[in-house]
C-alpha positions, 0 to 999 in steps of 0.5 A: 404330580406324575411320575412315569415308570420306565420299565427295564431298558435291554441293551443298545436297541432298548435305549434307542427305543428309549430315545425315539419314544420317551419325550413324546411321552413325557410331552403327551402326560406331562410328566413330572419326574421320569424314572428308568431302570437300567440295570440291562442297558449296557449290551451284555448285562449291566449299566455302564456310564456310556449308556447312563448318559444315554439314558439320561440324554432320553429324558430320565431323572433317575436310574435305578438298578437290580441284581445286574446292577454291579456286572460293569466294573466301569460303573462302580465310581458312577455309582458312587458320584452321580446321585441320580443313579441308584441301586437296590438298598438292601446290598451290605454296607460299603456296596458301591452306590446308593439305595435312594435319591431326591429329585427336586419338583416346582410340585415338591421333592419327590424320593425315590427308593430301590430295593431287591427283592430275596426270594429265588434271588440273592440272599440280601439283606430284608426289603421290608426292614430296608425299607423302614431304615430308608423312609427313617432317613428320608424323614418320610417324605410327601412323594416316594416311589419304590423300583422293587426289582423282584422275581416272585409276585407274592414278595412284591405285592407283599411289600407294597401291602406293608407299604401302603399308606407310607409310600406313593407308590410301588412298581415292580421291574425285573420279570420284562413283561407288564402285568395287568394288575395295577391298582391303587391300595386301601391306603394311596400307595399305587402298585403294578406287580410289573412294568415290562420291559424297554426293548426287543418284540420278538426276543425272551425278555430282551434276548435272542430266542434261540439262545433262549431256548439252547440254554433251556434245552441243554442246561448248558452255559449259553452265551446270550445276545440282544435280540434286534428288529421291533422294539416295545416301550412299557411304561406305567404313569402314576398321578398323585395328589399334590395335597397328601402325595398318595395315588390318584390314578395308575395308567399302564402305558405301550410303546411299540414300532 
């Protein structure tokens, strides 16, 4: 089984990228089962169902969200009828939405688990307890990947250690830039602490450096923008046994125009 992990699609210029690179992708590593977060898509922050469309046009199975996941009002009722669509878990009960889903495989179903990460982010509720809650209704499935939508490193190679052995895998998104950690745990589960971003080259994760910087510099409200030119596409590419569902490989995968 292969699952491609897309990283962190920013705006209109992102889901072009996404678009132009990802089914040559799919086709090169004969990918199984795709999954993109989107909670950037729409320009300005947010998903909306337009560019969920979009999204799903390029070739995903599944989006998954993070702490923008709500900022569009018009997803909301998205959230709640396409069960492709997921966001992080851990919101309260009631939240628009929900923290999983299934996407049925000839090689077998394969879950796929959102969760937010709580430090130097929203005070949610515990990744660690929602995580344990989720694989319990999931009847612990064979094949299960987690989007941990995180800002510290500590808190996300944290939880893949307190995961390790009872998930697939566990891939990181929220910072936009890929790191050079992927790994296969003692017990299966793959793990990189970051799969990167879907957008703009020349840009601070996705915006334009000049907004960038004025808000750094005078601390102020700065209206941020999509940055244009060159796109990168960062992606990882998990390989897990067909037999016991665990890791067999991590590949880190870059796209850029």
């Amino acid at each position: 089984m292969k699952v491609l992990c897309v990283g962190d699609v920013v705006g209109s210029i992102g889901r072009g990228m996404l678009r132009k690179a990802l089914p040559s992708i799919k086709q090169e590593y004969a990918v199984d089962v795709c999954i993109v977060n989107g909670e950037n898509a729409a320009d300005g922050n947010g998903l909306t169902p337009a560019a969920a469309n979009n999204i799903f046009e390029s070739g995903a199975d599944v989006i998954t969200g993070g702490n923008h996941t709500y900022k569009r009002r018009e997803i909301y009722k998205t959230l709640n009828s396409d069960n492709r669509i997921i966001r992080p878990g851990n919101y309260p009960p009631g939240a628009p939405g929900r923290g999983y889903c299934v996407v049925n495989n000839e090689r077998g179903a394969v879950a796929v688990i959102n969760l937010l990460g709580v430090v130097y982010m929203e005070p949610l509720g515990c990744p660690f307890e929602t995580l344990d809650k989720l694989l319990e209704e999931l009847g612990r499935p064979k094949f299960c990947v987690v989007d941990f939508h995180a800002e510290a490193t500590a808190e996300k190679k944290s939880l893949a250690f307190y995961a390790d052995g009872r998930v697939s895998a566990v891939f990181g998104t929220h910072t936009h830039v890929q790191t050079a950690d992927e790994q296969v745990l003692p017990n299966g589960t793959g793990y990189i602490t970051d799969v990167g971003m879907t957008g703009p080259t020349i840009s601070v994760l996705g915006i334009r450096p000049d907004r960038a910087v004025a808000k750094m510099q005078s601390k102020l409200p700065t209206r941020f923008s999509v940055a244009d030119g060159p796109c990168q596409l960062d992606a990882v590419l998990f390989t897990l046994s067909d037999d016991t569902g665990r890791t067999v490989d991590v590949k880190r995968i870059n796209i850029a125009d």
